[in-house]
C-alpha positions in Angstrom: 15.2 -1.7 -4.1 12.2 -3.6 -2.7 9.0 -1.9 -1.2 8.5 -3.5 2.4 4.7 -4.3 3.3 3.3 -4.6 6.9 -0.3 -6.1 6.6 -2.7 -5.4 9.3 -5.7 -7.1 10.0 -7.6 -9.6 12.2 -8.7 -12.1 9.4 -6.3 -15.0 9.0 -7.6 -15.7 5.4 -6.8 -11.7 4.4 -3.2 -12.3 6.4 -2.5 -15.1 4.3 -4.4 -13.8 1.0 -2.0 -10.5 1.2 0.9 -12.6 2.1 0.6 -14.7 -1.0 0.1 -11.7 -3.3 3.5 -9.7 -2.0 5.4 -12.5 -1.2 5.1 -13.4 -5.1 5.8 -9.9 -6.4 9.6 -8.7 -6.9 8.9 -5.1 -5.9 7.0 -5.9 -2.8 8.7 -7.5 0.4 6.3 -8.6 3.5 8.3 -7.9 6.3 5.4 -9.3 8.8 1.8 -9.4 9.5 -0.2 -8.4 12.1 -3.4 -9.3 13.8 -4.7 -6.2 16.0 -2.8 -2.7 16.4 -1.0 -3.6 19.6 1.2 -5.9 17.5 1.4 -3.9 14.2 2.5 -0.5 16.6 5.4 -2.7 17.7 6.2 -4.2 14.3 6.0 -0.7 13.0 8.7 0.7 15.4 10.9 -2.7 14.6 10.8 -2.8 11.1 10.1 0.8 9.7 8.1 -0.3 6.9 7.8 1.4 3.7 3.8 0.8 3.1 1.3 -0.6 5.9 -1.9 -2.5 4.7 -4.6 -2.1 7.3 -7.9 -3.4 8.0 -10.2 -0.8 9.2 -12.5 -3.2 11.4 -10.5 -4.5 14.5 -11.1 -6.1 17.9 -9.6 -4.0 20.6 -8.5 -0.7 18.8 -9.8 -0.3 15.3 -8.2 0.7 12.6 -9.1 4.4 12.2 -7.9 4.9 15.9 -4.3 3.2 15.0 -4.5 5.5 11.6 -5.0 8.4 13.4 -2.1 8.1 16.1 0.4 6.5 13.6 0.0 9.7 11.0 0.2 12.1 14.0 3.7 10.2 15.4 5.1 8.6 12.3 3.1 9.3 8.8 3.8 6.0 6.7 1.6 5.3 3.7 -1.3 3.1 4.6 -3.9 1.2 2.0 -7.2 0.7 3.7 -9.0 -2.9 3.7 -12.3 -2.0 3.3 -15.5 -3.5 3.3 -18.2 -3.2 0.6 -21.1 -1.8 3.0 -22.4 1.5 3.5 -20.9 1.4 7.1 -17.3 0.2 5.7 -17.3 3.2 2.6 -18.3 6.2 5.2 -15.4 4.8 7.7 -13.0 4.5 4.5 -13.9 8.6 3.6 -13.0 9.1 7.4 -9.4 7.0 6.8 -8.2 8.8 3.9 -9.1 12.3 5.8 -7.0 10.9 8.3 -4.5 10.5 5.9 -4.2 6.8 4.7 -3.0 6.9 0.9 -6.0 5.0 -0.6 -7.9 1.9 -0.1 -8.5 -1.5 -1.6 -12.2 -3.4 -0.9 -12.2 -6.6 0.9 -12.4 -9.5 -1.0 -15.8 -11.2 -1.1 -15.9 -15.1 -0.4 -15.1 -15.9 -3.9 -11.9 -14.2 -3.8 -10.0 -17.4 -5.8 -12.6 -16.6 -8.8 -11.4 -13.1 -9.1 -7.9 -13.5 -7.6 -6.0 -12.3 -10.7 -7.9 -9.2 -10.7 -7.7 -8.6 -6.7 -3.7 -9.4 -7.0 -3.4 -6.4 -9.8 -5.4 -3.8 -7.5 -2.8 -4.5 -4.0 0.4 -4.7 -6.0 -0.5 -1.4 -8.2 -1.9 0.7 -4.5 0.9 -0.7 -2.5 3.7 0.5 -5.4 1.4 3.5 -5.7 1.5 5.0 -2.1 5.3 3.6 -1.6 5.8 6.8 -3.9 3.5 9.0 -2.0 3.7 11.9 -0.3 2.5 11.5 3.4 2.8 14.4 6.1 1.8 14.6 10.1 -2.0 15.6 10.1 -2.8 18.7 11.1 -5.8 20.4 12.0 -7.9 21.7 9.2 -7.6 25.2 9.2 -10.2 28.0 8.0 -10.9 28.0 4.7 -11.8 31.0 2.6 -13.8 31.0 -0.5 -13.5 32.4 -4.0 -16.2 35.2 -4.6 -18.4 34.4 -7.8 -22.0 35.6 -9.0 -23.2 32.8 -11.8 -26.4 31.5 -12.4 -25.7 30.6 -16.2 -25.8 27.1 -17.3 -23.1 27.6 -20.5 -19.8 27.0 -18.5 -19.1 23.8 -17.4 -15.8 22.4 -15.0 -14.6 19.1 -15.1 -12.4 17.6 -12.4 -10.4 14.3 -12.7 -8.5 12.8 -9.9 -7.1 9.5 -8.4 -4.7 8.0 -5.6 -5.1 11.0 -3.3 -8.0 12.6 -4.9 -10.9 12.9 -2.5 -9.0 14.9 -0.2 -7.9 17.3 -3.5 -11.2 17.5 -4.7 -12.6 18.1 -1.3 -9.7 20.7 -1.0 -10.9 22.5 -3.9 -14.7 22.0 -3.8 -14.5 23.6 -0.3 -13.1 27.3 -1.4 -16.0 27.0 -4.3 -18.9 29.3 -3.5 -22.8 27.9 -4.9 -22.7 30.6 -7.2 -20.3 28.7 -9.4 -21.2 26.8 -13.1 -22.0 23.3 -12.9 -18.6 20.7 -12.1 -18.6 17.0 -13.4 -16.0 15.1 -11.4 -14.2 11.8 -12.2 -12.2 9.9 -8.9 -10.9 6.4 -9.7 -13.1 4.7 -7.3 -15.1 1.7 -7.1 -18.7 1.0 -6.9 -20.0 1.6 -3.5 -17.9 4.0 -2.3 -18.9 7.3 -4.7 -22.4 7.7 -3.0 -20.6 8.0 0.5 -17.8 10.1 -1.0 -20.6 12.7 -2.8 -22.4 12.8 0.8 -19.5 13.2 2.7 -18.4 16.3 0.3 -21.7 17.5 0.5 -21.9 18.0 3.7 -19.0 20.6 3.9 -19.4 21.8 0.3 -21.5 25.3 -0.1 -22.1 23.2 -3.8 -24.8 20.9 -3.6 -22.5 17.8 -4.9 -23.8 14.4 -5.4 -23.2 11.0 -7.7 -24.6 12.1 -10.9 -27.4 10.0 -12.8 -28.1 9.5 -16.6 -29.6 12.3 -18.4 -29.5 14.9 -15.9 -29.5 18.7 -16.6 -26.4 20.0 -15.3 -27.5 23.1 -13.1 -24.7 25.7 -11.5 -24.3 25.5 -8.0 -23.9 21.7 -8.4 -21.2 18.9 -8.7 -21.8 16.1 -10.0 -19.8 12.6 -9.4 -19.2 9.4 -11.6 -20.7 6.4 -10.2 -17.8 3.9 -9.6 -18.8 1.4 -12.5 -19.7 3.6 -15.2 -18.5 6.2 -17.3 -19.9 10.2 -17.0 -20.1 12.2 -20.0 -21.2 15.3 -21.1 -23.3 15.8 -24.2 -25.4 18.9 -25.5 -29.1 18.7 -25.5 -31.1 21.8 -26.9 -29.6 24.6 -25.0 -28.7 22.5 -21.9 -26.5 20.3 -20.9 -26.9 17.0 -19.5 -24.9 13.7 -18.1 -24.2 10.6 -19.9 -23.6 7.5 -18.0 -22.1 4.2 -19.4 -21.1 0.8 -18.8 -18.4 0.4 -21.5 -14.9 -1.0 -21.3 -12.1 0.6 -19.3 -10.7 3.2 -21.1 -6.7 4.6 -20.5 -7.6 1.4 -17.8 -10.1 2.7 -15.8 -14.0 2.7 -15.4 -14.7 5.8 -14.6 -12.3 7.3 -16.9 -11.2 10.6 -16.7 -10.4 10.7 -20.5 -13.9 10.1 -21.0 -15.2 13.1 -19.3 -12.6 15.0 -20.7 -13.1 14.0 -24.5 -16.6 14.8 -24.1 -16.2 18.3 -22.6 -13.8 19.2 -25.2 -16.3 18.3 -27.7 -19.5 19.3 -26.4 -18.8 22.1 -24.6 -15.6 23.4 -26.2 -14.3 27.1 -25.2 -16.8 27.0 -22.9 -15.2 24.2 -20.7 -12.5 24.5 -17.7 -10.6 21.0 -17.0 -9.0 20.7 -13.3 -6.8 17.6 -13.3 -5.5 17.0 -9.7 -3.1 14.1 -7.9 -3.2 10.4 -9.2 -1.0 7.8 -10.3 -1.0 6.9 -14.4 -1.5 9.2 -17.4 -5.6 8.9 -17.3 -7.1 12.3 -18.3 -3.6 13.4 -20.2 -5.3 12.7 -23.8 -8.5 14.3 -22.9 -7.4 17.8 -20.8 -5.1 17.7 -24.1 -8.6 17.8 -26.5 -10.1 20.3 -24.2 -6.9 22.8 -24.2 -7.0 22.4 -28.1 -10.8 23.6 -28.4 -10.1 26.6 -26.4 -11.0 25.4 -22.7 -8.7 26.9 -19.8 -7.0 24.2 -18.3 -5.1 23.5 -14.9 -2.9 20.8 -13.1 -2.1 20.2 -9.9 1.5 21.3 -9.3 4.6 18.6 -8.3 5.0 19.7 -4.9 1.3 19.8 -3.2 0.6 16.2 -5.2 0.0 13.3 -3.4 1.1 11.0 -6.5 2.4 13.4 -9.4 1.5 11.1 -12.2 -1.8 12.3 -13.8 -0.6 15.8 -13.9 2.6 15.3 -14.9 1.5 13.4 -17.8 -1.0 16.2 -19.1 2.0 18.6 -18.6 3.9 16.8 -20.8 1.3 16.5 -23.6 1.0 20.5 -23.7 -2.5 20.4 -22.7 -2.2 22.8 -19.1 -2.2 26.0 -19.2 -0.9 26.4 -15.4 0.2 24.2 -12.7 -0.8 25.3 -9.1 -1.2 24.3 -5.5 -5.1 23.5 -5.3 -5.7 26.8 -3.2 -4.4 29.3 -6.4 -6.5 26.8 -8.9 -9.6 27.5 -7.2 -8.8 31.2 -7.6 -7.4 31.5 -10.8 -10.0 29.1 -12.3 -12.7 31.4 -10.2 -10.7 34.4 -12.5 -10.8 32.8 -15.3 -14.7 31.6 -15.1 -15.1 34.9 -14.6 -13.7 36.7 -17.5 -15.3 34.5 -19.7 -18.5 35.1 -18.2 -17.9 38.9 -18.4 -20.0 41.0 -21.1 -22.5 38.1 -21.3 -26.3 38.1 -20.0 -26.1 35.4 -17.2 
């Protein structure tokens, strides 16, 4: 059964652009286009569609306003159009807090050039959210955090996450107190929008979090985030460890890979790594929590039911390399547990 596609945006070149790419893919079907919210809130009650595209600048309401009312009276998966500015990535941070599935940047002027490339991102987001999980928005409610005393700079955490990620990583960052080891995080994103999203988290994180650069020392109390063009790594440097970046090719088909990350904490760091590996569609960071769970590291998955997209966990389930599956709130306490025992007995 076809996926039907409402696009949403004021820019008669993105209308047509979008209705190109889904008119010309057999899993897609556009069932309209529309250019302000006013039109698209009367298309949406027509035609019910299964996945709305939606630009996030608009004359007369923008797009975060329409966002926000639609997920409060009928949650629908929505794919940002975003633009490549500071301005456009802290307004797309604000959209998928609002609830909006994920987001796909605006084509520059030489779109045509790249067109092959920018066809393969909407068709992939679109079929990825048609599978999502979306629910009414609902206040954020108090959040408690997990009690830990660490100041060591042996245990290392590494997160990996995609299509629904930066509100799973926020989820969990949030119940994290500063006194925790040092956490390397890898969300499929692109460049551009990983500065705005390590602000934006730390800004509500007790964690000082922020995009990580090359050859840092990883310190506890931080989190550090892979730019959206290169690839973070962990290596050992005396008795410290510090991050890697690099520009290589995509890897399980991303750049940042979280298979990357993974590989390298499961050989650098060993027993004394913890791999978190939350909601995202694809099997990215399935070979690499499985290397970390086979040199002794605790692992955890983000269970089927509080996923956005159950694809990357599933996928590391299958391999044998999770130890537990758990709704985000019970990982940050049993990984807080389990950071804990290991840390027991030692000088710290």
């Amino acid at each position: 059964m076809s996926i039907s596609v409402l696009v949403v945006d004021d820019s008669a070149l993105i209308r047509s652009l979008m209705t190109q790419i889904i008119s010309s893919h057999p899993q897609l079907r556009l069932i309209g286009t529309a250019p302000d919210a006013y039109v698209a809130k009367e298309m949406v009650k027509k035609f019910n569609p299964d996945v709305i595209t939606l630009d996030i600048e608009m004359p007369k309401v923008d797009g975060l306003t329409f966002l926000d009312r639609l997920m409060k009276a009928k949650p629908t998966p929505v794919v940002m159009i975003s633009t490549l500015t500071e301005k456009g990535a802290d307004a797309t941070m604000l959209a998928l807090e609002l609830g909006a599935i994920d987001f796909i940047p605006k084509p520059k002027i030489d779109v045509q050039a790249k067109f092959m490339a920018f066809q393969e991102t909407v068709t992939s987001k679109i079929i990825a959210a048609a599978s999502a999980k979306v629910t009414k928005r609902t206040p954020n409610e108090a959040v408690s955090q997990t009690q830990l005393s660490y100041t060591g700079t042996e245990l290392i955490v590494g997160v990996g996450a995609s299509t629904g990620g930066t509100e799973a990583i926020k989820d969990l960052l949030i119940r994290l107190p500063a006194s925790y080891p040092a956490i390397v995080m890898t969300q499929h994103m692109p460049p551009g929008f990983t500065s705005s999203f390590a602000k934006r988290l730390n800004g509500m994180c007790a964690l000082t979090v922020k995009e990580a650069q090359h050859n840092e020392r990883l310190l506890p109390g931080h989190a550090y985030l892979a730019p959206g063009d290169q690839h973070l790594s962990v290596i050992k440097y005396g008795a410290d460890y510090r991050t890697q970046l690099s520009d290589g090719e995509r890897v399980s088909g991303h750049k940042p890979s979280v298979d990357v990350l993974f590989h390298s904490l499961a050989k650098a760091v060993g027993q004394n790594a913890f791999g978190v590996i939350l909601t995202g569609m694809g099997r990215d960071g399935a070979e690499g929590m499985q290397a970390m769970h086979e040199q002794g590291a605790k692992t955890f998955a983000q269970d089927e039911q509080s996923c956005v997209v159950y694809g990357m966990p599933k996928e590391a389930v299958k391999r044998g390399g999770v130890d537990q599956s758990l709704p985000i709130p019970d990982i940050a306490n049993a990984l807080t547990d389990a950071i804990r025992a290991k840390a027991k007995g030692n000088r710290y």
